[in-house]
Residue, then its C-alpha position, 0 to 999 in steps of 0.5 A: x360367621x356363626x353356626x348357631x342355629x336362629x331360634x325359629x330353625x327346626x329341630x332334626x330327628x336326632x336333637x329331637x330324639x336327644x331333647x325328649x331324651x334329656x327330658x325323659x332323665x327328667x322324669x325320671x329323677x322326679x322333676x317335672x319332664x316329660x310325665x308332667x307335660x303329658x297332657x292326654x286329652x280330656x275326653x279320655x280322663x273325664x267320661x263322667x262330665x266331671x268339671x276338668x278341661x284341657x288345662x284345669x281340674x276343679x275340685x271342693x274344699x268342705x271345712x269350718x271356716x267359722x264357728x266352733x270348729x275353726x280352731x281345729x280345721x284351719x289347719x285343714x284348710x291350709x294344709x290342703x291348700x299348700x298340697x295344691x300349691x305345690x302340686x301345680x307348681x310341678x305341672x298339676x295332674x295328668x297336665x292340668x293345674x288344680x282349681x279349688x271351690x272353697x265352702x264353709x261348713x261353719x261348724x253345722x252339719x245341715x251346712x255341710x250337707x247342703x255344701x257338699x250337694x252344691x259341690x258335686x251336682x252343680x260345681x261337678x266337682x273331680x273330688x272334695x277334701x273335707x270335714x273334720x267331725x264325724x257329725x259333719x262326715x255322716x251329714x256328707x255322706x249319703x251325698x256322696x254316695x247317691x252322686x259319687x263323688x270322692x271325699x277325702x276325710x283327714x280327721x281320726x275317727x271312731x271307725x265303724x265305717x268303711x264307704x267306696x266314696x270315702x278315702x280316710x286319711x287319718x287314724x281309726x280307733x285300734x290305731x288311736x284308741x287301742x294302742x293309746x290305751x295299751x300304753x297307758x295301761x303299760x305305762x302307769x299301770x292304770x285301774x280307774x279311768x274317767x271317760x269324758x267327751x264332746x256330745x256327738x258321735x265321735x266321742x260317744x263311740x270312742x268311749x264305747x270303744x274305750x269303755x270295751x277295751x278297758x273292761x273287756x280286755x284289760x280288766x279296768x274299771x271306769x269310773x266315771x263317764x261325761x259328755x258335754x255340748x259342742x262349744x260347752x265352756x263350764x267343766x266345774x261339774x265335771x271337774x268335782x265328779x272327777x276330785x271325787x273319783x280320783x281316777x288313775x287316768x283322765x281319757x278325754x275326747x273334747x273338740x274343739x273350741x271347748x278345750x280352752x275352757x277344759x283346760x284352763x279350768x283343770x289347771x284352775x283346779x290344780x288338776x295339772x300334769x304332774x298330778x293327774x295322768x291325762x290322755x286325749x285323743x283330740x288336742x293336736x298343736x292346732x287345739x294348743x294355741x288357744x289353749x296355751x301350752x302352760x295349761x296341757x303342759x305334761x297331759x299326753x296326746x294319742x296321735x299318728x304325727x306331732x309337728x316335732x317329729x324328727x325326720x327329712x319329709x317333716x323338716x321340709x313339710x314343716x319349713x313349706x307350711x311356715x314360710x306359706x303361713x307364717x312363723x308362728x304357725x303350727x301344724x297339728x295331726x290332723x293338719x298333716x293327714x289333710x295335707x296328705x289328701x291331694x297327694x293321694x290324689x294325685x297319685x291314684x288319678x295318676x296311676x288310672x291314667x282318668x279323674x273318674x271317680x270309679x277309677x280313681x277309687x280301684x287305683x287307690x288301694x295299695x298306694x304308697x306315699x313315702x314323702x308323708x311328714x309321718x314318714x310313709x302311709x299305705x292304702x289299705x283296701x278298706x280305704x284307711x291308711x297303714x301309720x305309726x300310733x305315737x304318744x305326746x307329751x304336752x310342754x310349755x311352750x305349745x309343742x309336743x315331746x314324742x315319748x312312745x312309737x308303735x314299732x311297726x305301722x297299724x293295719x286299719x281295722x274299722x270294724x274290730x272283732x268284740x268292739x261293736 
């Protein structure tokens, strides 16, 4: 006869005690135990009417989809999409698994305010990840503000601006600009520089950024500066003002779709990489697929994360994201401070023990995540994150060789002293 007890058998107090033991080790090790199946209930962790129930929490996805800038924010998208994946194959937030509501910018900054509206005041969004141009940001952002919602912002920027309701997971000027320049300037030495970018407000501040730098603090001359619409494809002017000034170094902030033509029509020109020293701020693995690597190949890149970045977090987000999206797939730097955003998240809804925004907000600050693929960010009060600045050398074959690291990680400073 046997001692087993039938399925339906209660437990005593001691195998009780046992089981919420052994779950408890769970936890712990960082598996989904005991924390995960926790589930508070909803009328303590949602007191703003956000829409979460007892097993769901729904939040926005504000991207370019079409247009323009689907080639640069894609990558977005996915990177977002595997975070939440992978986040609710662990149990989710607080016991609840991720819902998301995608919505297409469609590379048009009316759009996007009109989609971030629907997101917040109809759909009660717990947050939004979203936006890559600051065009699109500045569109989003009085929204945000007037409802309090939370954005989380993956793109590197221009700085110059600080909000409550905005959690910017990528670089700002002094950690891109500054140090890409400093380098440079250490690196080949340069005098002359040729500013060229996108016409809107990232690429015009940058260059104003830049321009400071240049000639305030490393006495160098710019000797040429252009700026040309989103989507422009004809660079041949452009390409004959900068033979004639025969700069030292090319600093380049063109978005988007136009790099294809940018790019080709350099090499066209015989303005290559073993010619002419060429940094930009916006050309990320994602930007080298349509552009091809045979026409960056030897222009460098100014990024805080490169797909060949060469630590344990990176190798296991980069595995996740091809065998997600396919072999071919790549992932570029905004890709992966995208994919940041949901574990931020997570994180701080988890330490206010709530999805209201007020609260989420005064968690974040000083929220560590050691699992990033750049190797570990921090969020500074200011709502920026503390990261590495790293240097890319453009190769044949569409990656990026690493050539320089800043030593330590790069306090944020949107607001930097002598830039304004």
């Amino acid at each position: 006869m046997s001692h087993k007890s039938s399925p339906s058998a209660p437990l005593s107090s001691l195998q009780r005690r046992r089981l919420l033991q052994s779950l408890g080790a769970l936890g712990m090790a960082g598996l989904p135990g005991l924390a995960a199946a926790q589930t508070p209930p909803t009328a303590k962790v949602n007191t703003t009417k956000l829409a979460i129930t007892d097993t769901e929490v729904t939040v926005g996805q504000l991207h370019s989809a079409t247009g323009t800038m689907a080639i640069s924010e894609t990558g977005s998208i996915q990177a977002e999409q595997l975070a939440i994946d992978q986040i609710n194959a662990m149990g989710g937030i607080l016991g609840r698994k991720i819902k998301v509501i995608k919505e297409d910018g469609a590379s048009d900054w009316p759009t996007f305010a009109e989609k971030s509206k629907k997101l917040l005041v109809n759909d009660h969004v717990a947050c939004v990840f979203g936006c890559w141009t600051s065009a699109s940001r500045k569109a989003v952002l009085p929204i945000f503000e007037k409802e309090n919602g939370l954005l989380y912002y993956p793109t590197f920027y221009e700085g110059l601006e600080q909000s409550k309701n905005v959690i910017y997971t990528g670089q700002e000027a002094t950690q891109q600009i500054l140090w890409g320049l400093d380098w440079a300037k250490k690196e080949k030495n340069v005098g002359k520089i040729f500013l060229v970018g996108s016409d809107y407000i990232w690429p015009r501040t940058s260059m104003k950024i830049a321009r400071k730098h240049i000639e305030n603090f490393q006495k160098g001359k710019v000797v040429g500066e252009e700026y040309y619409p989103l989507g422009n494809t004809n660079f041949n002017s452009l390409i004959n003002k900068i033979k004639v000034a025969k700069p030292d170094l090319i600093f380049a902030a063109v978005v988007g779709g136009s790099n294809v033509a940018f790019y080709k029509q350099l090499k066209a020109a015989g303005i290559t990489g073993d010619k002419q020293f060429l940094l930009t701020l916006s050309v990320t693995e994602d930007e080298m697929l349509g552009i091809g690597g045979e026409n960056f190949a030897g222009f460098y890149s100014s990024m805080k994360y490169f797909q060949s970045l060469d630590n344990a977090n990176n190798k296991k987000f980069v595995e996740a994201f091809k065998a997600k999206y396919g072999p071919k797939s790549v992932i570029g730097d905004v890709t992966q401070a995208a994919y940041l955003g949901p574990w931020l998240w997570k994180a701080a809804v988890e330490k206010a023990g709530s999805f209201d925004v007020d609260k989420v907000v005064a968690a974040s600050p000083g929220i560590e995540l050691k699992t990033a693929p750049e190797g570990y960010v921090k969020v500074d009060a200011n709502h920026h994150l503390w990261s590495k600045t790293r240097i890319g050398q453009g190769q044949a074959d569409g990656t990026f060789k690493v050539v320089a690291e800043s030593p330590e990680l790069i306090k944020p400073d949107p607001f930097p002293k002598g830039y304004q």
